[in-house]
PDB file with SEQRES, HELIX, SHEET and CRYST1 records, atoms N, CA, C and O in Angstrom:
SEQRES   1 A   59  UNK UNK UNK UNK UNK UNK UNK UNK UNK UNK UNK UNK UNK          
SEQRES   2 A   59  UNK UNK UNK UNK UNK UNK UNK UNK UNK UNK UNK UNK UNK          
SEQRES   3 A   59  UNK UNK UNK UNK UNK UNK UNK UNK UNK UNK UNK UNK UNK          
SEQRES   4 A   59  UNK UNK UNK UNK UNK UNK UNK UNK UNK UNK UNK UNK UNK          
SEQRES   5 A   59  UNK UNK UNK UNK UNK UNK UNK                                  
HELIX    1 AA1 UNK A   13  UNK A   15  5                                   3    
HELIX    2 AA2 UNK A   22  UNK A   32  1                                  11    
CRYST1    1.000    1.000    1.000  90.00  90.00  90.00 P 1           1          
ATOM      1  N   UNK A   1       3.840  10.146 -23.253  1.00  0.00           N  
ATOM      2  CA  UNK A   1       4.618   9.355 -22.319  1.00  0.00           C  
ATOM      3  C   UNK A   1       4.021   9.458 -20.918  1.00  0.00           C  
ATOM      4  O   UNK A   1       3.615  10.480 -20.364  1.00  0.00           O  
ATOM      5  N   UNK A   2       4.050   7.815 -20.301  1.00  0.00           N  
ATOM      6  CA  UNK A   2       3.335   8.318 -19.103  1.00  0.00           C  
ATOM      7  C   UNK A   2       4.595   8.715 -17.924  1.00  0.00           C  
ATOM      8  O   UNK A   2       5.804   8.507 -18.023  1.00  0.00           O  
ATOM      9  N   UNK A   3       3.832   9.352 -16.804  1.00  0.00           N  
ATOM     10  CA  UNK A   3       4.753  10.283 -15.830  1.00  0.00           C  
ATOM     11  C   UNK A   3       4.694   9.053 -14.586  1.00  0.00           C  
ATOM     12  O   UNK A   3       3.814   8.200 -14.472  1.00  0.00           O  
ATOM     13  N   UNK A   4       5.783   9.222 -13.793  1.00  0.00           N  
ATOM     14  CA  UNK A   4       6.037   9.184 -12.395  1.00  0.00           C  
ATOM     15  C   UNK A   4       5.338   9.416 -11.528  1.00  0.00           C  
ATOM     16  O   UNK A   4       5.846  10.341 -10.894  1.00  0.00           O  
ATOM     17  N   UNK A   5       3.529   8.819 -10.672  1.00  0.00           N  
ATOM     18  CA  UNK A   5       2.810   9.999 -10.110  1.00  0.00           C  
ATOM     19  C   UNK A   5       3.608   9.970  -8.548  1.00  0.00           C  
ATOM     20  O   UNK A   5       2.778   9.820  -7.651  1.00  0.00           O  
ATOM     21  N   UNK A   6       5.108  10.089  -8.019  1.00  0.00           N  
ATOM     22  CA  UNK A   6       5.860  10.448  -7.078  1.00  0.00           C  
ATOM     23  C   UNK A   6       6.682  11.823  -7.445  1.00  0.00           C  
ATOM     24  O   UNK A   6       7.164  12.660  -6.681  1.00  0.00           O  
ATOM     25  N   UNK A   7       6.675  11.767  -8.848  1.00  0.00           N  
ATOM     26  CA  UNK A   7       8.058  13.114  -8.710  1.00  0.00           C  
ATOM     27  C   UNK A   7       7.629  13.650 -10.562  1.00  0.00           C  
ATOM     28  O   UNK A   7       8.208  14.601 -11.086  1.00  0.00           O  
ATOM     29  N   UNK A   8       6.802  13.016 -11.123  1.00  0.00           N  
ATOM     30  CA  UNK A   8       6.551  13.086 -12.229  1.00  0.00           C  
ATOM     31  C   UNK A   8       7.502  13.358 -13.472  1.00  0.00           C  
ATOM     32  O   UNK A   8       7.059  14.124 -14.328  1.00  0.00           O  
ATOM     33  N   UNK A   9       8.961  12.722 -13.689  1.00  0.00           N  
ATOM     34  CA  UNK A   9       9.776  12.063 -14.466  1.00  0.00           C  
ATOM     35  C   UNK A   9       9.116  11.319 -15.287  1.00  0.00           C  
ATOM     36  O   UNK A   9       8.092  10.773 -14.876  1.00  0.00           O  
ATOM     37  N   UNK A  10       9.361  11.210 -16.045  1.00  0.00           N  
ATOM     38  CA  UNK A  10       8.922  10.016 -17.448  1.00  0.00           C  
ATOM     39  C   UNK A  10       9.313   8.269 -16.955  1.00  0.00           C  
ATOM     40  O   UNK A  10      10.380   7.682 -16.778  1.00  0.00           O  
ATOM     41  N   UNK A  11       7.704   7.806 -16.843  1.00  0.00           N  
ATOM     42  CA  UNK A  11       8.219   6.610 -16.476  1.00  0.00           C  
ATOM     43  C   UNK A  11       9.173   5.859 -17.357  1.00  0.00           C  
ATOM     44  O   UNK A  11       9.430   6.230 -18.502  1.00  0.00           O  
ATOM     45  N   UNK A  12       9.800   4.573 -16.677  1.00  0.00           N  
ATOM     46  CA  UNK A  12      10.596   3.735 -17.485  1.00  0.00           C  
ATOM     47  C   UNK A  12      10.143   2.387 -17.696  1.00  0.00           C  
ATOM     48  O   UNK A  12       9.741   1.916 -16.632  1.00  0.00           O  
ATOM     49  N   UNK A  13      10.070   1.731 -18.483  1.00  0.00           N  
ATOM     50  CA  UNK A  13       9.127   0.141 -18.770  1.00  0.00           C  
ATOM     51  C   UNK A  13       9.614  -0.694 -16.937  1.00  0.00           C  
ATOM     52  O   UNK A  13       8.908  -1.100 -16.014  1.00  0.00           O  
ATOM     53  N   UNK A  14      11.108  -0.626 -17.135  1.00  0.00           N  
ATOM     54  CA  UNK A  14      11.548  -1.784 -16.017  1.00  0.00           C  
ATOM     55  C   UNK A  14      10.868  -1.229 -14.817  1.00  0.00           C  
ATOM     56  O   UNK A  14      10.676  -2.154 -14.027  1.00  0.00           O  
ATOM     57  N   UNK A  15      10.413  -0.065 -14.344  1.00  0.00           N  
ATOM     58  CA  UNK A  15       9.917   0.031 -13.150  1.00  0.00           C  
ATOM     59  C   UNK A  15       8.270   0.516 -13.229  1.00  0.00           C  
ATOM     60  O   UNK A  15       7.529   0.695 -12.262  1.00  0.00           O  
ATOM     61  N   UNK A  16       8.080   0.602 -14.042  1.00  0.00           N  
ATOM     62  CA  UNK A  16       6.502   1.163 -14.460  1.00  0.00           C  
ATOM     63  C   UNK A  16       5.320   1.174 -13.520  1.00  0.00           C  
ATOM     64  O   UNK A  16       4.741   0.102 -13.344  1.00  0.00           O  
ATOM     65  N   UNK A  17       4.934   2.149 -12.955  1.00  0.00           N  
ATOM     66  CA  UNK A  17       4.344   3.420 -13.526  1.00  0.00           C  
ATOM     67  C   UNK A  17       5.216   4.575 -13.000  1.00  0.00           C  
ATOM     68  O   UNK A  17       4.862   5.753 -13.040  1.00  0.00           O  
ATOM     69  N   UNK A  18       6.597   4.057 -12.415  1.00  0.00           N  
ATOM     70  CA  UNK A  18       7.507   4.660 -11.613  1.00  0.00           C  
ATOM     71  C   UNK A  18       8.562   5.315 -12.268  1.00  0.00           C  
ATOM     72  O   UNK A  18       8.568   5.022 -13.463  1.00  0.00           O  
ATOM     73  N   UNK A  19       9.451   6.085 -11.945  1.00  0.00           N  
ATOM     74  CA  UNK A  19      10.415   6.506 -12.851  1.00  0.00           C  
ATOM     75  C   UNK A  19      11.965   5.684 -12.603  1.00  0.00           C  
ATOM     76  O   UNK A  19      12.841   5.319 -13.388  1.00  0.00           O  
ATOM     77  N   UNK A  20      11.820   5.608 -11.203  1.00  0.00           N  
ATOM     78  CA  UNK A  20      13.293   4.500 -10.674  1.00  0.00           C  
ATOM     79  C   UNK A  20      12.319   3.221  -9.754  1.00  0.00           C  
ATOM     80  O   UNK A  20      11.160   2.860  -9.546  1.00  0.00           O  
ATOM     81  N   UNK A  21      13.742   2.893  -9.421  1.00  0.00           N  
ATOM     82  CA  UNK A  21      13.267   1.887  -8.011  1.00  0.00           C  
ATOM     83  C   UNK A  21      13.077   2.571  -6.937  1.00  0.00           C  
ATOM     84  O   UNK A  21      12.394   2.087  -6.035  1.00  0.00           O  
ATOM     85  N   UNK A  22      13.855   4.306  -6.777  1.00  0.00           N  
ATOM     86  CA  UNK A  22      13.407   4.546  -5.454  1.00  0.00           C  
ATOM     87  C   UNK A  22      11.763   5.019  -5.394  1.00  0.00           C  
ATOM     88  O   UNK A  22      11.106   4.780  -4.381  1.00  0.00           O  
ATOM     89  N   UNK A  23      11.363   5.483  -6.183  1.00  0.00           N  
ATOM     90  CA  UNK A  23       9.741   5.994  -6.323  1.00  0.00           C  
ATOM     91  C   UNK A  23       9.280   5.024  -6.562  1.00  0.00           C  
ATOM     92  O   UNK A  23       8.089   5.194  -6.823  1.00  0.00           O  
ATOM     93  N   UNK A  24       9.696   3.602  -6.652  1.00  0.00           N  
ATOM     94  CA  UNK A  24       8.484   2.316  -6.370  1.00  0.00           C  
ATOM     95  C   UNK A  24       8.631   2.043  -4.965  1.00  0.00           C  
ATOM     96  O   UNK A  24       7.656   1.625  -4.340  1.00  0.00           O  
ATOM     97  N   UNK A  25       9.672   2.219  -4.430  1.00  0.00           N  
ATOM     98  CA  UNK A  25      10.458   1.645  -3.094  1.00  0.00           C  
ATOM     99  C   UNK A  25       9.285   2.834  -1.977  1.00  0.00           C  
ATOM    100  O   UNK A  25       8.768   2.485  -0.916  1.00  0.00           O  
ATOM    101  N   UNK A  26       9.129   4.291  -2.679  1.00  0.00           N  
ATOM    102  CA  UNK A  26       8.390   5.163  -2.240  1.00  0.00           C  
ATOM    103  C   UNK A  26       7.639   4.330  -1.544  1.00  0.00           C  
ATOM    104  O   UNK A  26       7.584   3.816  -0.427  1.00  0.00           O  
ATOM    105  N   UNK A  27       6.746   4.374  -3.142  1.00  0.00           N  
ATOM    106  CA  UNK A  27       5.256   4.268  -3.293  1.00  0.00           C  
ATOM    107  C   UNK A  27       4.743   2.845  -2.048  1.00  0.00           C  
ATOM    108  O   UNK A  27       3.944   2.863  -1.112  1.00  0.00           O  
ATOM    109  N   UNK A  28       5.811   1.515  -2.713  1.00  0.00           N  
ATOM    110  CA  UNK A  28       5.499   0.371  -1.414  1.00  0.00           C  
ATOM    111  C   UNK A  28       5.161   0.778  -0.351  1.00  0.00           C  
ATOM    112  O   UNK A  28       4.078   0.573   0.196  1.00  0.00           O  
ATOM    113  N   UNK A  29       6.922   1.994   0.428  1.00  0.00           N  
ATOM    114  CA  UNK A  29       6.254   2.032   2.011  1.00  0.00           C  
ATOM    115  C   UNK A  29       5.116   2.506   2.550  1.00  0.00           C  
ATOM    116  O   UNK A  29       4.587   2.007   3.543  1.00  0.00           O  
ATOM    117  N   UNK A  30       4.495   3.917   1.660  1.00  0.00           N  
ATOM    118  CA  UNK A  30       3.425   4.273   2.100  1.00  0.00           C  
ATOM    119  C   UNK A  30       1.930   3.270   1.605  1.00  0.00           C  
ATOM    120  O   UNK A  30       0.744   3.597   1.561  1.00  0.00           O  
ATOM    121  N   UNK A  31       2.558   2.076   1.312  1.00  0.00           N  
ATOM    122  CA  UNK A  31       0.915   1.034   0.987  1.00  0.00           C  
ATOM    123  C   UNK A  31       1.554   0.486   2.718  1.00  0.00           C  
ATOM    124  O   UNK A  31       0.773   0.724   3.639  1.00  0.00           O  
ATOM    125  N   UNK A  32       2.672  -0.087   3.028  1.00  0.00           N  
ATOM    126  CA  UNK A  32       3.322  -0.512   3.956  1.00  0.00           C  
ATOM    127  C   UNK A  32       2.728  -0.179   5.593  1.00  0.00           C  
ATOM    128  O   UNK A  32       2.295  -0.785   6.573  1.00  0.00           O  
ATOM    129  N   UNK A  33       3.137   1.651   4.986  1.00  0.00           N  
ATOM    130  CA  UNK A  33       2.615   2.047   6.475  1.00  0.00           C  
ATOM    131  C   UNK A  33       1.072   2.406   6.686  1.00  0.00           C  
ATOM    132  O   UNK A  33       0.432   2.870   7.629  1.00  0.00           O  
ATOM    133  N   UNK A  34       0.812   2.058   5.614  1.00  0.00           N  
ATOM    134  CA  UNK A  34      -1.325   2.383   5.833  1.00  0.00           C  
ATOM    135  C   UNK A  34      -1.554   2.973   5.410  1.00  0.00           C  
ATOM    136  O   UNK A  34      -2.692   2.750   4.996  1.00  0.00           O  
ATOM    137  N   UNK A  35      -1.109   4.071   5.029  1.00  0.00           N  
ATOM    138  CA  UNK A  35      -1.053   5.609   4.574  1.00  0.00           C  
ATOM    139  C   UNK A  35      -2.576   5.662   3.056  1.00  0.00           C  
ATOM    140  O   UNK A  35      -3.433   6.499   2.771  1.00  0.00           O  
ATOM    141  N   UNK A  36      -2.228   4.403   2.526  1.00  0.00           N  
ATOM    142  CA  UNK A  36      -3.208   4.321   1.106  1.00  0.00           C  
ATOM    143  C   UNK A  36      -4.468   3.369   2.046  1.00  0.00           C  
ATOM    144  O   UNK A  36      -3.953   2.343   2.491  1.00  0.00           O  
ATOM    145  N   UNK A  37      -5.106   3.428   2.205  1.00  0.00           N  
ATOM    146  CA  UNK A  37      -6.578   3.212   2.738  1.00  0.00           C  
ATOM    147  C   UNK A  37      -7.632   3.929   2.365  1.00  0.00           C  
ATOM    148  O   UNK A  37      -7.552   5.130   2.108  1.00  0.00           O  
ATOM    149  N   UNK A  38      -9.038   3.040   2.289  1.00  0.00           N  
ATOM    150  CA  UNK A  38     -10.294   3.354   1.786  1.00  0.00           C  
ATOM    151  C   UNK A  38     -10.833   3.748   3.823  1.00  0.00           C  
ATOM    152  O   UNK A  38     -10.698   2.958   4.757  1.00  0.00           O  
ATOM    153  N   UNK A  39     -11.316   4.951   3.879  1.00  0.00           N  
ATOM    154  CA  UNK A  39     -12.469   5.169   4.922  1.00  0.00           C  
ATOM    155  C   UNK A  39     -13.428   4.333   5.079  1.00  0.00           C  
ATOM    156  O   UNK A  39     -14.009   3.712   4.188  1.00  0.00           O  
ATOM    157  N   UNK A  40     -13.677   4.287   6.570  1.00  0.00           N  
ATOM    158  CA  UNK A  40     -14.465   3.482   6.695  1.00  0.00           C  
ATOM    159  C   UNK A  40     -15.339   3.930   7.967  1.00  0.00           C  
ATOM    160  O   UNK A  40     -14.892   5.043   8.242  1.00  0.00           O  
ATOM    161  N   UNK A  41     -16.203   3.671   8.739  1.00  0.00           N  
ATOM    162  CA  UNK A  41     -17.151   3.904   9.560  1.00  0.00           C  
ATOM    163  C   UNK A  41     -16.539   2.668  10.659  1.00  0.00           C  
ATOM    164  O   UNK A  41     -16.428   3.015  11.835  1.00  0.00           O  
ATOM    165  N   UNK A  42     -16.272   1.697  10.405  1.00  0.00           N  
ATOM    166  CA  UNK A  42     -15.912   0.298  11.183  1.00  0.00           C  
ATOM    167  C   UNK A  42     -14.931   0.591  11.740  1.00  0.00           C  
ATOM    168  O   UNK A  42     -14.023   1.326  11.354  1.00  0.00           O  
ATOM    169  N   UNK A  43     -15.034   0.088  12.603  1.00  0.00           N  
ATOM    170  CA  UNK A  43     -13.937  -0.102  14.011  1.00  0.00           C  
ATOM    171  C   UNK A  43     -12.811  -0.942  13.552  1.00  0.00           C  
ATOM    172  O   UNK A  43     -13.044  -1.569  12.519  1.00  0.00           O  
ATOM    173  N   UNK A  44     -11.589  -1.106  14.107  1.00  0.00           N  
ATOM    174  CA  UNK A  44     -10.472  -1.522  13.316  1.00  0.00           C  
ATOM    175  C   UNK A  44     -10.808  -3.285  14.065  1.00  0.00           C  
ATOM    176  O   UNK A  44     -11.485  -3.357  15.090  1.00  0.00           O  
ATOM    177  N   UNK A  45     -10.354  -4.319  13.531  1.00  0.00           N  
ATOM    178  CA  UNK A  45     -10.385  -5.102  14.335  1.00  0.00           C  
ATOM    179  C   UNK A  45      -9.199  -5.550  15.156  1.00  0.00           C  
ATOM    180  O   UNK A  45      -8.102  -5.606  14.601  1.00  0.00           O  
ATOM    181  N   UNK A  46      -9.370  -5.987  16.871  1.00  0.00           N  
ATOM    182  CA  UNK A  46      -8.503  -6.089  17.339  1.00  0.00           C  
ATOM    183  C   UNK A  46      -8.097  -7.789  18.046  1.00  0.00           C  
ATOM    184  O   UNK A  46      -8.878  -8.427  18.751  1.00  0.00           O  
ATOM    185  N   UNK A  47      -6.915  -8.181  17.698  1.00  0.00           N  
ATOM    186  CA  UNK A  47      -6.586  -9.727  17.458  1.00  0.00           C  
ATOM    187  C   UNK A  47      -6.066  -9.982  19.143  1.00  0.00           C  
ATOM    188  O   UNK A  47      -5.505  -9.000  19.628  1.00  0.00           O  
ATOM    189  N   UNK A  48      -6.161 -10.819  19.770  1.00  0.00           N  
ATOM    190  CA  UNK A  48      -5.673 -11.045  20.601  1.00  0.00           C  
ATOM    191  C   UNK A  48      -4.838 -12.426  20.928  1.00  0.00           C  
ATOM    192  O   UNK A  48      -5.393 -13.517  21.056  1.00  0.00           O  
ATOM    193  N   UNK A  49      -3.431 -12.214  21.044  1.00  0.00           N  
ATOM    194  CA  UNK A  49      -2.137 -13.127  20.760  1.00  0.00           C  
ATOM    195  C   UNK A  49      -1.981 -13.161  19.249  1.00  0.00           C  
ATOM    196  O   UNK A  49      -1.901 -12.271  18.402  1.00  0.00           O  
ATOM    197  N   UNK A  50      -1.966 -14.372  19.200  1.00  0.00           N  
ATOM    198  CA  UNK A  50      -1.788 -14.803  17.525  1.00  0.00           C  
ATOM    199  C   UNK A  50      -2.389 -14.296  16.807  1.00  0.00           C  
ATOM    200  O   UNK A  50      -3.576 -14.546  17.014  1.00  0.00           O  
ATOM    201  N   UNK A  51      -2.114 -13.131  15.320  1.00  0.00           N  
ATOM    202  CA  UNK A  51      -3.313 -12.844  14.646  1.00  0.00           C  
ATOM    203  C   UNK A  51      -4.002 -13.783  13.395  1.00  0.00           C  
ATOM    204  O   UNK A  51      -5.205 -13.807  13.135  1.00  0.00           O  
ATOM    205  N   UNK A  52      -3.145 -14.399  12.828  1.00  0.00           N  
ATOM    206  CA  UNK A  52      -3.321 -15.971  12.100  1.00  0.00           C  
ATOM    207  C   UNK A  52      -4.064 -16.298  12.757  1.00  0.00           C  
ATOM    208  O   UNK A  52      -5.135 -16.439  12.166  1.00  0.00           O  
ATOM    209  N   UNK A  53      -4.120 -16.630  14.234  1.00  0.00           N  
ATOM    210  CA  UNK A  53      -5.694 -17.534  14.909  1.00  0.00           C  
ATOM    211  C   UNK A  53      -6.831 -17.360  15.158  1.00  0.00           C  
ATOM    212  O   UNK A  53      -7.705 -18.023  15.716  1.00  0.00           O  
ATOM    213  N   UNK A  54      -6.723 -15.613  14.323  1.00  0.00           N  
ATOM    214  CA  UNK A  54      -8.185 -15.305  14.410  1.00  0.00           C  
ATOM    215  C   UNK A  54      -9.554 -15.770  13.816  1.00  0.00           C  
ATOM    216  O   UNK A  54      -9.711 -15.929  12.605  1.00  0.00           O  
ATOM    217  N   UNK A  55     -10.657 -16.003  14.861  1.00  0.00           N  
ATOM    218  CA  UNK A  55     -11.511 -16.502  14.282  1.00  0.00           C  
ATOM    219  C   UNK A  55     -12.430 -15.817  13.427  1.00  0.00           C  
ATOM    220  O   UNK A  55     -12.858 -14.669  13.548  1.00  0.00           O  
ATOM    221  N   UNK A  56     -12.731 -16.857  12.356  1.00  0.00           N  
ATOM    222  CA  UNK A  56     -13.553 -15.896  11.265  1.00  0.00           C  
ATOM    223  C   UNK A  56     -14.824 -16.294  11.585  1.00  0.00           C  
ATOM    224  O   UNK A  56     -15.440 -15.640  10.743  1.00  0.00           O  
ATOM    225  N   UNK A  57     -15.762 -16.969  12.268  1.00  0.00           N  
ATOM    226  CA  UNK A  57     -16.863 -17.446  12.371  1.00  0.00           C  
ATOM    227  C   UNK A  57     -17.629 -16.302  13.339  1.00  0.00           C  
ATOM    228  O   UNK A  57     -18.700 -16.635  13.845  1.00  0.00           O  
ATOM    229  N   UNK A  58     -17.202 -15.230  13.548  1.00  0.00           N  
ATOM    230  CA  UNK A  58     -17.498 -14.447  14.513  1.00  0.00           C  
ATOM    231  C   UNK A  58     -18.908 -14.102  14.061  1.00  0.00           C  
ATOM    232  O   UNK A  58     -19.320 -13.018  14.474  1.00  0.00           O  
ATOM    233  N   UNK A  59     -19.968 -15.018  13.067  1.00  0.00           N  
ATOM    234  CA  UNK A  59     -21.347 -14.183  13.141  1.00  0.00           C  
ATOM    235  C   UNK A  59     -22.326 -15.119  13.979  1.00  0.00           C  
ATOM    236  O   UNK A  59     -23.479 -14.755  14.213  1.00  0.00           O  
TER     237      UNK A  59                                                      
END                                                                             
């Protein structure tokens, strides 16, 4: 049986790979607050006003 990787309970089909809704509800905020990110060397990019109007042609 697979586990919960928040609290490691036996997952349940309806919330899967989770054990409830609150350990999916977890897992969301910390994708939410950044927390799950790949490293990087690059500078963050920074939008100025609107970020939708950013231009992508920047090469």
């Amino acid at each position: 049986m697979a586990k919960c990787p928040n609290c490691s309970k036996v997952a349940v089909k309806r919330h899967r790979p989770f054990c409830s809704e609150r350990c999916a509800n977890a897992d969301l905020a910390r994708w939410l607050d950044g927390r799950y990110r790949i490293p990087t060397d690059e500078a963050p990019m920074v939008y100025e006003g609107n970020p939708d109007a950013a231009r992508e042609d920047d090469g």
